[in-house]
Backbone atoms as SQL, in Angstrom:
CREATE TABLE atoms (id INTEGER PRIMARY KEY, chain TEXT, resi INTEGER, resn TEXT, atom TEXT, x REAL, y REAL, z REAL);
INSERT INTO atoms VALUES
  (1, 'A', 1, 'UNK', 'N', 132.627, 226.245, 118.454),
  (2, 'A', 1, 'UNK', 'CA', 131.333, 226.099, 119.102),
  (3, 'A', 1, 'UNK', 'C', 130.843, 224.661, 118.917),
  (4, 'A', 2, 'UNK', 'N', 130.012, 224.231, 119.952),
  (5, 'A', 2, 'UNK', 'CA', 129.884, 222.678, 120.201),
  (6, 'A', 2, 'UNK', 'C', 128.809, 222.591, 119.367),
  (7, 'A', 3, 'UNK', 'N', 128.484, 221.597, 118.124),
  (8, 'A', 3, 'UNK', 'CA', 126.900, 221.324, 117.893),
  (9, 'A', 3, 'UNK', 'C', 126.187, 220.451, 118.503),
  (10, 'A', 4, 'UNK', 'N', 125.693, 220.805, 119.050),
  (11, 'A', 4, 'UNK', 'CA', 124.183, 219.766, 119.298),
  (12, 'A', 4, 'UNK', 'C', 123.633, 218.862, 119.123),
  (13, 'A', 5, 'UNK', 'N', 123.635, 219.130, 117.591),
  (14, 'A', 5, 'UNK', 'CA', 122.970, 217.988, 116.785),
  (15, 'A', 5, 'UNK', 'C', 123.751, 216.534, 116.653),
  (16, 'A', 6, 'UNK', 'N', 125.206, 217.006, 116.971),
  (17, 'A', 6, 'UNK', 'CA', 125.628, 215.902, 117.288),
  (18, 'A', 6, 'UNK', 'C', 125.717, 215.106, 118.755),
  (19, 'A', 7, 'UNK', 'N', 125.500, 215.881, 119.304),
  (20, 'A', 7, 'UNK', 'CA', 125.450, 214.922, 120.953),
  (21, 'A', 7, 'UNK', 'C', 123.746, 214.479, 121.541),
  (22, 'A', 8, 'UNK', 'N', 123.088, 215.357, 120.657),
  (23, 'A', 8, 'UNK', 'CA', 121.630, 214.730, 120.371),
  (24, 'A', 8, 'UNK', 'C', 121.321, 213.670, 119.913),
  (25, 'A', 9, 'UNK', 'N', 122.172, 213.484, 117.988),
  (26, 'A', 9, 'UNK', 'CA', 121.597, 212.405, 117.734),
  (27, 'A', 9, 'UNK', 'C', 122.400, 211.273, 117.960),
  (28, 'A', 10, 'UNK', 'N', 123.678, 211.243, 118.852),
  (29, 'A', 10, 'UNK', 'CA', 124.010, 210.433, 119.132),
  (30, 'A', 10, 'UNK', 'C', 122.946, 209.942, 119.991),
  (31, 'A', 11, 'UNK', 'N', 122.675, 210.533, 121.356),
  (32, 'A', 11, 'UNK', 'CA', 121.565, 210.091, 122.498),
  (33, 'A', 11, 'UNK', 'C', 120.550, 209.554, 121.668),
  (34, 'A', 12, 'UNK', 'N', 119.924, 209.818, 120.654),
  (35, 'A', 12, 'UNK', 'CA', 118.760, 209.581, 120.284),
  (36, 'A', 12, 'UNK', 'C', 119.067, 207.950, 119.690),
  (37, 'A', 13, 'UNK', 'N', 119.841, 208.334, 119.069),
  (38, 'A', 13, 'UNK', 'CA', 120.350, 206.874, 118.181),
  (39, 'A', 13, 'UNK', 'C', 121.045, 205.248, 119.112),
  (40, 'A', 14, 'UNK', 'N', 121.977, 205.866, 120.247),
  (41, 'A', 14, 'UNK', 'CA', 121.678, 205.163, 121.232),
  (42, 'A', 14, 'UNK', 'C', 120.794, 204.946, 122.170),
  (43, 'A', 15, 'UNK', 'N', 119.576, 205.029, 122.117),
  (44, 'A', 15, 'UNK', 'CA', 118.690, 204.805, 122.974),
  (45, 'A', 15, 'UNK', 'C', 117.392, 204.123, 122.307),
  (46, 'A', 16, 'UNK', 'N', 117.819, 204.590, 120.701),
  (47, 'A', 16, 'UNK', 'CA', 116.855, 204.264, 119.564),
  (48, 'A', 16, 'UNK', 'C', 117.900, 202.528, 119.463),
  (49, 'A', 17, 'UNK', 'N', 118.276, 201.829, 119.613),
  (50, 'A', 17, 'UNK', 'CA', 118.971, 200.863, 120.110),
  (51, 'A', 17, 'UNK', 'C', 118.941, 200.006, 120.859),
  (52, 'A', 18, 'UNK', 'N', 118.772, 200.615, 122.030),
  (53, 'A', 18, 'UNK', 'CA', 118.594, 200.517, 123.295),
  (54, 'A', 18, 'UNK', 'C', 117.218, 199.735, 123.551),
  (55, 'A', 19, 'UNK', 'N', 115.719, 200.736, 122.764),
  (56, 'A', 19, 'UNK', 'CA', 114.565, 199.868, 122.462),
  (57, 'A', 19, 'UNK', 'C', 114.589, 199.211, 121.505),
  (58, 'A', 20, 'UNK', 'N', 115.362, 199.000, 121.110),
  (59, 'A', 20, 'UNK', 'CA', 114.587, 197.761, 119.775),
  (60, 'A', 20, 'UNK', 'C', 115.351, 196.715, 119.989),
  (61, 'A', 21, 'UNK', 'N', 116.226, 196.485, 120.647),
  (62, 'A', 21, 'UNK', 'CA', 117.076, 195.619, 121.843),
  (63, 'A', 21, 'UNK', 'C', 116.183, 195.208, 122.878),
  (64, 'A', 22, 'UNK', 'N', 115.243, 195.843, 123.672),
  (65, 'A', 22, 'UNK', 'CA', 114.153, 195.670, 124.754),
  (66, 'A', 22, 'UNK', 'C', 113.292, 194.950, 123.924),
  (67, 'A', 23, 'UNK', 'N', 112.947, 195.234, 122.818),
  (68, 'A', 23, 'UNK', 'CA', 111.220, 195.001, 121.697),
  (69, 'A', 23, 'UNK', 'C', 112.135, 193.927, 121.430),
  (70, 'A', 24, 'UNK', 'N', 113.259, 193.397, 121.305),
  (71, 'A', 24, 'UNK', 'CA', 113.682, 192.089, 120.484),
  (72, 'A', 24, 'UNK', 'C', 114.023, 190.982, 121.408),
  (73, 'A', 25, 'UNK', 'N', 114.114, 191.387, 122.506),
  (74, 'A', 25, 'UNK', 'CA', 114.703, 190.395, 123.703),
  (75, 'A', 25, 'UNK', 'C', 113.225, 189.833, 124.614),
  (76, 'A', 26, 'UNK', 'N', 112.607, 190.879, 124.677),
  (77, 'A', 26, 'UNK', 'CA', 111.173, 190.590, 125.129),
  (78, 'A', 26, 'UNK', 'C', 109.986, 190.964, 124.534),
  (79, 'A', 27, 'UNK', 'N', 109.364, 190.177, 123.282),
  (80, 'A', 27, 'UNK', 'CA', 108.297, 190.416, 122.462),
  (81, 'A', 27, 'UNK', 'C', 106.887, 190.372, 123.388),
  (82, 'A', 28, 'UNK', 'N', 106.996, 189.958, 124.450),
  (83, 'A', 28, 'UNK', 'CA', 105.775, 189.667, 125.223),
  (84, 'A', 28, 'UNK', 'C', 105.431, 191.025, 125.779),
  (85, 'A', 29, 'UNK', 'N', 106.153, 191.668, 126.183),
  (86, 'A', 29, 'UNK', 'CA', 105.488, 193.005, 126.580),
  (87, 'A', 29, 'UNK', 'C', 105.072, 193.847, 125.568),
  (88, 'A', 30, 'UNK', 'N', 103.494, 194.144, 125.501),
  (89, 'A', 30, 'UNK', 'CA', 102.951, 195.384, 124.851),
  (90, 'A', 30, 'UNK', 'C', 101.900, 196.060, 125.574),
  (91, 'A', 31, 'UNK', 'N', 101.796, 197.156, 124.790),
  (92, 'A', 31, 'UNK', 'CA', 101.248, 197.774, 125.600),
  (93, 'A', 31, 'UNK', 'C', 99.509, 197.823, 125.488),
  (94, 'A', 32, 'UNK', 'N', 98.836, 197.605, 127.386),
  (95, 'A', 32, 'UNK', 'CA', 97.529, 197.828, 126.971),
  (96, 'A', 32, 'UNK', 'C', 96.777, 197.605, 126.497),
  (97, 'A', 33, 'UNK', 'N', 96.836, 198.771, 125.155),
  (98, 'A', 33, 'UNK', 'CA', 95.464, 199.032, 124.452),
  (99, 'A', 33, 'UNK', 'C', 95.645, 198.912, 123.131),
  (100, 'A', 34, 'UNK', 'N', 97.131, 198.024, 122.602),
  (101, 'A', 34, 'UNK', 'CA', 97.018, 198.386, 121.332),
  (102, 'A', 34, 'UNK', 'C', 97.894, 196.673, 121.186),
  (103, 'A', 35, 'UNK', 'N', 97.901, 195.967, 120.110),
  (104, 'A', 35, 'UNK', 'CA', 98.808, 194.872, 119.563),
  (105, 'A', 35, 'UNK', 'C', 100.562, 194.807, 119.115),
  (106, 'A', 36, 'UNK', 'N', 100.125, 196.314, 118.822),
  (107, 'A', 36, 'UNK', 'CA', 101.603, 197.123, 118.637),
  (108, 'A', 36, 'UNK', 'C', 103.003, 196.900, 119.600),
  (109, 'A', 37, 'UNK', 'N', 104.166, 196.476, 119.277),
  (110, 'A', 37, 'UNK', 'CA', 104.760, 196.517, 120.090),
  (111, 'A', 37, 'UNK', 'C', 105.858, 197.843, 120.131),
  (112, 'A', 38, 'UNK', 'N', 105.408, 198.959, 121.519),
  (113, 'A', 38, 'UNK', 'CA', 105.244, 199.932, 121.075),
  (114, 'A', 38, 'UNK', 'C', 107.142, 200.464, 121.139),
  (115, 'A', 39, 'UNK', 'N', 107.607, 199.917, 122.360),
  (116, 'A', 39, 'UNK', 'CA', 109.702, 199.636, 122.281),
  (117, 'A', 39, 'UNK', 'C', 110.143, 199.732, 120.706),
  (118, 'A', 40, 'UNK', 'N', 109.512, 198.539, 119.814),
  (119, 'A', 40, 'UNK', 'CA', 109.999, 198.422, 118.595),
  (120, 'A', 40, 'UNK', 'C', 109.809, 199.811, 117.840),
  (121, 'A', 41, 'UNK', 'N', 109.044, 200.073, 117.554),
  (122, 'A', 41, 'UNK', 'CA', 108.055, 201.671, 116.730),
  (123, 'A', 41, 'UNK', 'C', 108.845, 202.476, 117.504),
  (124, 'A', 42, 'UNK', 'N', 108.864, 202.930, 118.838),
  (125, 'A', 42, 'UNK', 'CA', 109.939, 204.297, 119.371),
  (126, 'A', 42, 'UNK', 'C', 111.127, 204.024, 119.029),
  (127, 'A', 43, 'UNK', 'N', 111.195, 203.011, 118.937),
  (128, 'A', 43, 'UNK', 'CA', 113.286, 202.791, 119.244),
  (129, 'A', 43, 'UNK', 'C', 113.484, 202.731, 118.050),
  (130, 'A', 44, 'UNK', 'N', 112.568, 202.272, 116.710),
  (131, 'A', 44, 'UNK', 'CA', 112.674, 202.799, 115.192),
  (132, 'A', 44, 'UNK', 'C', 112.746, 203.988, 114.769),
  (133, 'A', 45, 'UNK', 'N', 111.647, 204.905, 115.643),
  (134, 'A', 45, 'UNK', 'CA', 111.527, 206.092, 114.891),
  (135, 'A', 45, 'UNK', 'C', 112.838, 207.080, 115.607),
  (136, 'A', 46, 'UNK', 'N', 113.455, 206.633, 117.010),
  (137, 'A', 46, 'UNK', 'CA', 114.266, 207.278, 117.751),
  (138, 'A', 46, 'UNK', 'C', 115.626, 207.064, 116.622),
  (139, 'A', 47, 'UNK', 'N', 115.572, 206.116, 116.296),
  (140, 'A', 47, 'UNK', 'CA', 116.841, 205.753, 115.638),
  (141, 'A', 47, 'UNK', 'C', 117.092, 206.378, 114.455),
  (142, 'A', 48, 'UNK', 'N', 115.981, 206.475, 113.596),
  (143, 'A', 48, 'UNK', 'CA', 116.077, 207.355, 112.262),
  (144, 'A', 48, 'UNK', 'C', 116.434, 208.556, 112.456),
  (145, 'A', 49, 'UNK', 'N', 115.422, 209.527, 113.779),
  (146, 'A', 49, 'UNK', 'CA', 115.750, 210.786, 114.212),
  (147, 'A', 49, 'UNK', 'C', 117.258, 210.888, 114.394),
  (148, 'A', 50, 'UNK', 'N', 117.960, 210.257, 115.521),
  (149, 'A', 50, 'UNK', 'CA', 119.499, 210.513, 115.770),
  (150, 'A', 50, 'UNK', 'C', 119.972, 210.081, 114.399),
  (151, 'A', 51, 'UNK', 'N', 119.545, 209.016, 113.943),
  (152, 'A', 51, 'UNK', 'CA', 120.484, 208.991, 112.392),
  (153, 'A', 51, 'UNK', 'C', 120.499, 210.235, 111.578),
  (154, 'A', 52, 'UNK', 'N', 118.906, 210.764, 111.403),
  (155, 'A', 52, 'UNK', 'CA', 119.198, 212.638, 110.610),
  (156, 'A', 52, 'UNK', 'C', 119.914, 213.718, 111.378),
  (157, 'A', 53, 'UNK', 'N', 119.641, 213.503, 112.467),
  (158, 'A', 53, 'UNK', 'CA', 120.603, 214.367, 113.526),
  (159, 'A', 53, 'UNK', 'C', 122.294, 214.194, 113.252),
  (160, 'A', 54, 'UNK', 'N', 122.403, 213.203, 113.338),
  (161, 'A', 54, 'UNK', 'CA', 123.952, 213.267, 113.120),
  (162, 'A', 54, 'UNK', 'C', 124.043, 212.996, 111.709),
  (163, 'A', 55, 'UNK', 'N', 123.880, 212.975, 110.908),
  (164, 'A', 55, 'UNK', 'CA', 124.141, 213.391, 109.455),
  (165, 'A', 55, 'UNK', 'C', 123.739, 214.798, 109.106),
  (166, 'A', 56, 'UNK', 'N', 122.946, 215.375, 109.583),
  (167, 'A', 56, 'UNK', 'CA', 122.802, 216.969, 109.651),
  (168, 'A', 56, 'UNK', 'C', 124.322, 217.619, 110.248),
  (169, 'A', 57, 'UNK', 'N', 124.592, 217.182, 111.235),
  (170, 'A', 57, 'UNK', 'CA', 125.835, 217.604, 111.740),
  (171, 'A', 57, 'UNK', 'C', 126.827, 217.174, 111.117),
  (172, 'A', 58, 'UNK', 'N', 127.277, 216.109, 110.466),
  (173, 'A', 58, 'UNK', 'CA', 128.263, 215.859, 109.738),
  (174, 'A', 58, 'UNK', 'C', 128.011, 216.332, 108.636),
  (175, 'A', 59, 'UNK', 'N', 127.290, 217.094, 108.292),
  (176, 'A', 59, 'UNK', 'CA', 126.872, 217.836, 106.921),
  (177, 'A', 59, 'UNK', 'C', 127.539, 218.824, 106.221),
  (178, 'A', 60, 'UNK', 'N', 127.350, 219.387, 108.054),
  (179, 'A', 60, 'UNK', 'CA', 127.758, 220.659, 108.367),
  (180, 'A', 60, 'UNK', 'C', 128.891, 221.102, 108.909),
  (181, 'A', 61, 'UNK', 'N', 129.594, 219.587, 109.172),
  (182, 'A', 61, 'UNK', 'CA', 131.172, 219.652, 109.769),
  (183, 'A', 61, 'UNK', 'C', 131.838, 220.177, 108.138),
  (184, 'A', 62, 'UNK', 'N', 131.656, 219.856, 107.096),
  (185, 'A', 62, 'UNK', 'CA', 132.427, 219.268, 106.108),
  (186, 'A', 62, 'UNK', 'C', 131.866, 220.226, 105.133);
């Protein structure tokens, strides 16, 4: 049976990448209403998520 958690936190972790690659190449875009640059903060917190995601699954391979 296929897990999930691994083709999740892969997506999550590449994409958690993906923004902080966007937040690092172009610091000038933020958003709105806040100073925050908000690419950096998602694509951080995306990245930790797929990182527990796929260590949950390799947890559980083994």
């Amino acid at each position: 049976m296929v897990d999930l958690r691994e083709h999740t936190g892969r997506f999550f972790f590449l994409l958690g990448v993906i923004l902080i690659g966007v937040a690092l190449f172009q610091p000038s875009n933020r958003a709105p209403l806040t100073d925050a640059n908000v690419n950096l903060w998602s694509g951080l917190l995306m990245l930790a998520f797929g990182s527990l995601l796929l260590w949950l699954a390799r947890r559980a391979r083994s």
